[in-house]
N, C-alpha and C positions, 0 to 999 in steps of 0.2 A: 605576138605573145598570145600565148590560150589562156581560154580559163577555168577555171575550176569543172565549169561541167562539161568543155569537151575531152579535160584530162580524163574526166570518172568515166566519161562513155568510151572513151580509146582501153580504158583496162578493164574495162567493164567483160568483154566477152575472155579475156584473161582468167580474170575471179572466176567467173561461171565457171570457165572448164576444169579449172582447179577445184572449185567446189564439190562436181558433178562426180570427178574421177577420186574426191576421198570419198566420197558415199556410195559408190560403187565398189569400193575399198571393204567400207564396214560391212557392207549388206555379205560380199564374199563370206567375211571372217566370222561374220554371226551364223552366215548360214553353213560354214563347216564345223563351228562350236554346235549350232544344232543337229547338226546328224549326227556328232559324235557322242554329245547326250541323249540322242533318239538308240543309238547301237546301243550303249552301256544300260537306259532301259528295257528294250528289248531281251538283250540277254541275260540281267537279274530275270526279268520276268518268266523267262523261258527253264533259268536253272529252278525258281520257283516250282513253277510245274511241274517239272520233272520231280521232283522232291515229294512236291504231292502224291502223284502218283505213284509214286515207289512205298511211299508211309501205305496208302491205299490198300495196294497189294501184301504187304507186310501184315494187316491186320484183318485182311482176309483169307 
């Protein structure tokens, strides 16, 4: 019969790698939600710009 702590140690490296592989998960998923908020700032910032410049030139 086992007991209690060598069941937790036997599924112990179980959990880990299930743990390890969802947070490996999230960090993906955040870090392609952040590039794709980093693009859409970029390019307001960029149409910005432009806009500027054009008003610039318009009232000179």
């Amino acid at each position: 019969m086992t007991t209690i702590r060598e069941r937790i140690n036997l599924h112990l490296p179980i959990a880990l790698q299930l743990l390890s592989t969802a947070s490996l998960i999230v960090i993906a998923i955040s870090a392609i939600c952040g590039s794709k908020s980093l693009k859409e700032l970029a390019g307001s910032h960029d149409i910005k710009s432009i806009d500027t410049i054009h008003q610039k030139h318009m009232h000179n």
